[in-house]
N, C-alpha and C positions, 0 to 999 in steps of 0.2 A: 477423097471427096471432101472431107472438113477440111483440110490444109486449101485446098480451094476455095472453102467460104469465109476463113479466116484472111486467107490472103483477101478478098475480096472487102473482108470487113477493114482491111487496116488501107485498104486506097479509099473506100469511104471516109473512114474515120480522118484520113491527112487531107481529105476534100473539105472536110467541113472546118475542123481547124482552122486552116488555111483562111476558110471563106470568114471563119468568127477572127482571127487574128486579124484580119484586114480593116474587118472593117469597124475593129477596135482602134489602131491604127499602132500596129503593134508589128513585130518583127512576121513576117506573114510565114514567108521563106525560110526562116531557122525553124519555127514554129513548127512546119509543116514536115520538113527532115527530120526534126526530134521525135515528131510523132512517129512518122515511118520508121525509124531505127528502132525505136522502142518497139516496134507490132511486131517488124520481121525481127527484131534480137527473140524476142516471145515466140514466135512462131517457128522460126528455123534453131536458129542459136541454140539457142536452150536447153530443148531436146536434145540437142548430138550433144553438148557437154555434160548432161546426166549420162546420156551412155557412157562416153569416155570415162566417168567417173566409176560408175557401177563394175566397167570390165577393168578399170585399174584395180577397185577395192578386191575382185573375184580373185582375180590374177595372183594379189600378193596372198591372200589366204589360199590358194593351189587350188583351186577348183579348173577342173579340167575344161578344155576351147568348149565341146559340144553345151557341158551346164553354161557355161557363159552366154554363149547363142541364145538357148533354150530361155535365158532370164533377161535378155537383151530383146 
């Protein structure tokens, strides 16, 4: 349900950019991409590369799949 409000925040947030880069007279379109890469790199991205990271560091110190799970 917050992954929905976040998503929701960051079309917002590339709406408004967008509409403030415009009508600065500035790059409107890069502006507004930048934004969104940056909310979904935060939103989605992010997240799964700490996992990835967390089950590499478990993995190489031998903690067994179920602890990994359990702290994943």
């Amino acid at each position: 349900m917050l992954s929905i409000f976040g998503l929701v925040a960051v079309f917002i947030a590339t709406y408004y950019v967008y509409k403030t880069a415009k009508d600065t007279e500035r790059n409107a379109v890069g502006w507004a991409f930048l934004t969104f890469a940056v909310g979904f790199g935060i939103q989605i991205i992010l997240p799964l590369l700490i996992g990835i990271v967390i089950t590499i560091v478990m993995s190489a110190s031998g903690s067994s799949i179920a602890e990994i799970q359990n702290s994943v």
